[in-house]
N, C-alpha and C positions, 0 to 999 in steps of 0.2 A: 350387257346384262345389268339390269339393276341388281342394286347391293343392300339397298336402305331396305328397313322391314317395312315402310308404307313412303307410298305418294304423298308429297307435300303439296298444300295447296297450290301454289307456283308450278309445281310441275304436270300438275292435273289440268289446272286452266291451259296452261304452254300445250297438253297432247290432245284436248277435246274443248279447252272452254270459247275460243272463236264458234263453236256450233250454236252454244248461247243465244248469240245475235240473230241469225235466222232465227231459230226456232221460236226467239218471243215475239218477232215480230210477226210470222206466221199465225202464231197466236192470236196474237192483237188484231189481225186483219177480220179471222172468223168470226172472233167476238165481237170488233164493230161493223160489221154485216148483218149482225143478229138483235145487239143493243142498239148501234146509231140508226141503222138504216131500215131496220125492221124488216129484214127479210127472215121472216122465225122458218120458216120452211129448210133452209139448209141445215138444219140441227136433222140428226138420224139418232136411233135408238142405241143408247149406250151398251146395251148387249150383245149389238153387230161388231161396234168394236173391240168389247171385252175380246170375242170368240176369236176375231182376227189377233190381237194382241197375245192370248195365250198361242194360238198358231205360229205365232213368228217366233214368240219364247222358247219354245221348241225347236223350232228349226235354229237360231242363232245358240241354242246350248249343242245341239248338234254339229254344228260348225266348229265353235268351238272346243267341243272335243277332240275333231280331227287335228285343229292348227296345233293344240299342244302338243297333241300325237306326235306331231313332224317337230315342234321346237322340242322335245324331250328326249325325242331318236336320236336328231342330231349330236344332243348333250352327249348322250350314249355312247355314240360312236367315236367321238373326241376324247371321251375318257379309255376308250378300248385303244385308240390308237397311244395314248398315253401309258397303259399298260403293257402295251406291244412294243413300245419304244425302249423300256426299261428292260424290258425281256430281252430286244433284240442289244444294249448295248452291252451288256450284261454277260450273254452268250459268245459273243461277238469276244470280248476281252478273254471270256473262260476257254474261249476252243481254240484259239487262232495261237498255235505255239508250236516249237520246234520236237512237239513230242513224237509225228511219223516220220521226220526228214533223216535223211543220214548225213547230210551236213548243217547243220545248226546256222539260222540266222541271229547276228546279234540284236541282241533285247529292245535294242534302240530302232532298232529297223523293225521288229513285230509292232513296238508300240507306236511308230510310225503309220504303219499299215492300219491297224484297230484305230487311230487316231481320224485316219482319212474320210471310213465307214462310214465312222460314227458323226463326222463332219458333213457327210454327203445324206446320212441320215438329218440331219438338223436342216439340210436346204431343202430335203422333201418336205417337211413338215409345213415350212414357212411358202412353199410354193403353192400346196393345197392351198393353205389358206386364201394366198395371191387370188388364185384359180375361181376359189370359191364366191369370192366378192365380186365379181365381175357382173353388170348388171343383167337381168334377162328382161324380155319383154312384158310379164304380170308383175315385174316389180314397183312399188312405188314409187322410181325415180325415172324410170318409163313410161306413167299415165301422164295425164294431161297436165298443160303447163303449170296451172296452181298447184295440181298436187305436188310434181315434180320440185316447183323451184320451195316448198313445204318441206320438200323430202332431205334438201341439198342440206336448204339450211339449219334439219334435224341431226342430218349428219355430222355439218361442219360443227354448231354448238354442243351437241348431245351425243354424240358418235364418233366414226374415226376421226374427226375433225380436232379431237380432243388429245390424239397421239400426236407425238413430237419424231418419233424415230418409226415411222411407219413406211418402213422402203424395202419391198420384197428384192428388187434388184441389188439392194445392201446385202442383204440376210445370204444373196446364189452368188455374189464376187467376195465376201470376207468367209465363204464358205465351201466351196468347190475351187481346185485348179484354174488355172485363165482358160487354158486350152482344151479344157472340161466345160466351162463353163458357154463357153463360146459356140462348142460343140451342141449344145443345147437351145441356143436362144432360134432354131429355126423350124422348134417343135411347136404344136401346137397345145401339146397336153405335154407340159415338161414335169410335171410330177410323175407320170406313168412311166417315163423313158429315163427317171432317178433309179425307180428301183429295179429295171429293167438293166443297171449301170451295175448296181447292187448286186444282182441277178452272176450278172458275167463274171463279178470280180471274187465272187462266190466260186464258182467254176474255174477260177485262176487258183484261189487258195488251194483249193481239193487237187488240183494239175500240180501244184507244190509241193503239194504235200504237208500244207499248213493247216488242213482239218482234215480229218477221213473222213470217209463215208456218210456215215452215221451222223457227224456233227454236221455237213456237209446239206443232208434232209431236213433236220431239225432249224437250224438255220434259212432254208429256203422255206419252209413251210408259214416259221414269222414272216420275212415279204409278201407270200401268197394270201396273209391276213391282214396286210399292207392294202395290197389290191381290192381285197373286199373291203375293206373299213372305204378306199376313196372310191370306191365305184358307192357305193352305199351314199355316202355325203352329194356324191354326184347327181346320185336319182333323188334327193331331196333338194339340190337346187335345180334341173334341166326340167323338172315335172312337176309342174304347180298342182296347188289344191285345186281340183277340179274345176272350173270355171261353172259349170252349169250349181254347183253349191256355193264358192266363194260370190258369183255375180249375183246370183236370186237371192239369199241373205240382204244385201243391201235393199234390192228391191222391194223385199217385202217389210224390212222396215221403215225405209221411204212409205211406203202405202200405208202401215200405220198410225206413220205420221201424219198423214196428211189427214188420216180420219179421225185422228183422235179430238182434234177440237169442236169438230162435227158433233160428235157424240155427245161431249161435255159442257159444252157452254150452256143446254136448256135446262142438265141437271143444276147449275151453279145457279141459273136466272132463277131458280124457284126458292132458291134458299135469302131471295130479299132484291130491293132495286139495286144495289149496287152491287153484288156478291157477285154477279155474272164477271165483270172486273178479275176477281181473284183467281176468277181459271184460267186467266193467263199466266202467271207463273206455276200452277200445277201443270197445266198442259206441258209448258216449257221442260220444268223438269224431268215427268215420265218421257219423254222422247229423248229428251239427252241422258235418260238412263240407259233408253234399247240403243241409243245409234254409240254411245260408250260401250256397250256391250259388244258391237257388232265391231267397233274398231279394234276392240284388243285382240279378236280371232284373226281380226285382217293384217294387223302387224305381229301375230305371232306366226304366222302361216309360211313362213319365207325368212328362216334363221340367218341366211347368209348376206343379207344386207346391207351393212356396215352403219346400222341401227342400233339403239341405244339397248334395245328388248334384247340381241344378238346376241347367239353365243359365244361367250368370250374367247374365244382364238388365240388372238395373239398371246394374251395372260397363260391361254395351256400351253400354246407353240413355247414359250418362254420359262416356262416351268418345264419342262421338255428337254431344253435347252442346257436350262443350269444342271438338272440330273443329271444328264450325259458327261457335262462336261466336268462336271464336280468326280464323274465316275476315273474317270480319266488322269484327274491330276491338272486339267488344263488351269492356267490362270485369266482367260481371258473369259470370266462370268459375268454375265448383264446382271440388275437389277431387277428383281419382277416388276413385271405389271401392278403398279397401284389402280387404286378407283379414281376415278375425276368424277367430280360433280354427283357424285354415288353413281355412277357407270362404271363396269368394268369391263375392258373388250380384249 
């Protein structure tokens, strides 16, 4: 996630300004077609293109409304499970005590147990994540070779590439049991089968007599809001933006493109001999404004990433993190997530 309140020119040319090059020389081609060679006939009525170009402005604001949709859901659901977290460690501390047993556990051993929870809690959290970043096939590090080895090297400079302690396999062995942990690596959704783990040990306490009933519900009901926050994150990465809106968006502003110099090079020839010239950087421009436009719905479309636009994760898993364990008394607290480069992830 960016952090800076605007794009530096650096960082603007680095996510769109290689379009530049095509598109002036696309330019230049129309116009000496029109000027050098004298073919005036490929010029079309600039109110064909207007009409197409309001048409596409439409359809890419349309788009765009959806991809935020999905990068601000996301947001949503990261911060609820951040809410959930605190709730759950919270509870977890307030209920788990020797107040139904008729033989008393000592204090060191409840706080052991709350310790474990709330421990196997912080591996869920970091697993989603894991989970989450894994690539699917509409992602941009799945398209074609340019875009792809584009995407790698956005990542590597601009993105996760930019963490130093990025090891979900750290996060499940300094945070679950060996023989817990080990239990788990032959899952294929190991976040779902944490708090499935969570679930059981739930149903131990209450066999104990370490929660009744009542806390017993309340308690399992935060899990079950566990479950919907990562099914929720889920359906935002396994189901892309629709492909027949994400794929025609491009298309039609490729087609704009490609007409707009059509349109504009006979208005420029009448304003003097040389002026025709100067619609090559206005042409240039207006299309590197739609296909800028078109790119930020496309990289906002797909939050899980591990992209620079991405919702910061680790920084929440990690704030997450230090709550809990600040809850607890633990001494062993990370540092947050700072920004790099004005990226936050």
């Amino acid at each position: 996630m960016y952090i800076n309140k605007n794009f530096n020119f650096k960082g603007l040319m680095e996510f769109a300004g290689r379009h530049l090059i095509w598109l002036g020389l696309w330019s230049f081609i129309v116009v000496f077609i029109y000027k050098i060679l004298g073919i005036r006939w490929v010029a079309i009525p600039l109110s064909a293109v207007v009409i197409v170009g309001t048409t596409v402005a439409f359809y890419i604001g349309f788009k765009n409304n959806q991809a935020y949709d999905r990068l601000w859901e996301a947001r949503k659901i990261w911060g609820s499970i951040v809410n959930g977290s605190r709730s759950f460690a919270t509870n977890i501390r307030a209920y788990v005590s020797n107040k139904f047993r008729a033989d008393a556990l000592p204090q060191q051993e409840l706080d052991a147990i709350v310790k474990k929870i709330i421990y196997r809690h912080i591996a869920w959290i970091y697993t989603l994540r894991s989970q989450l970043l894994a690539p699917t096939a509409w992602e941009h590090i799945s398209q074609s070779v340019h875009i792809a080895r584009l995407t790698k090297r956005r990542i590597q400079n601009s993105g996760l590439g930019l963490l130093e302690d990025d090891d979900a396999d750290h996060q499940l062995t300094k945070h679950l049991e060996a023989a817990e942990y080990q239990s788990l690596v032959k899952y294929s959704n190991m976040a779902t089968q944490l708090i499935d783990i969570q679930s059981q040990q739930l149903k131990q306490l209450r066999d104990e007599d370490l929660i009744d009933d009542f806390r017993h519900v309340e308690l399992q009901k935060i899990l079950n809001d566990f479950y919907e926050q990562q099914g929720k994150t889920e359906r935002i990465k396994k189901f892309p933006l629709p492909r027949q809106y994400g794929g025609a968006s491009l298309l039609f502003v490729s087609i704009f493109i490609f007409l707009l110099p059509f349109g504009l090079v006979a208005d420029f020839d009448k304003l003097g001999p040389y002026a025709s010239w100067l619609a090559i950087p206005v042409i240039t421009l207006i299309g590197w404004l739609f296909l800028v436009m078109e790119l930020v719905g496309d990289y906002s479309e797909n939050p899980f990433e591990g992209l620079p636009n991405d919702i910061p994760m680790l920084s929440i898993c990690r704030t997450i993190e230090i709550d809990l364990k600040e809850m607890i008394g633990d001494t062993d607290i990370p540092h947050p997530v700072t920004a790099k480069k004005g990226v936050l992830m």
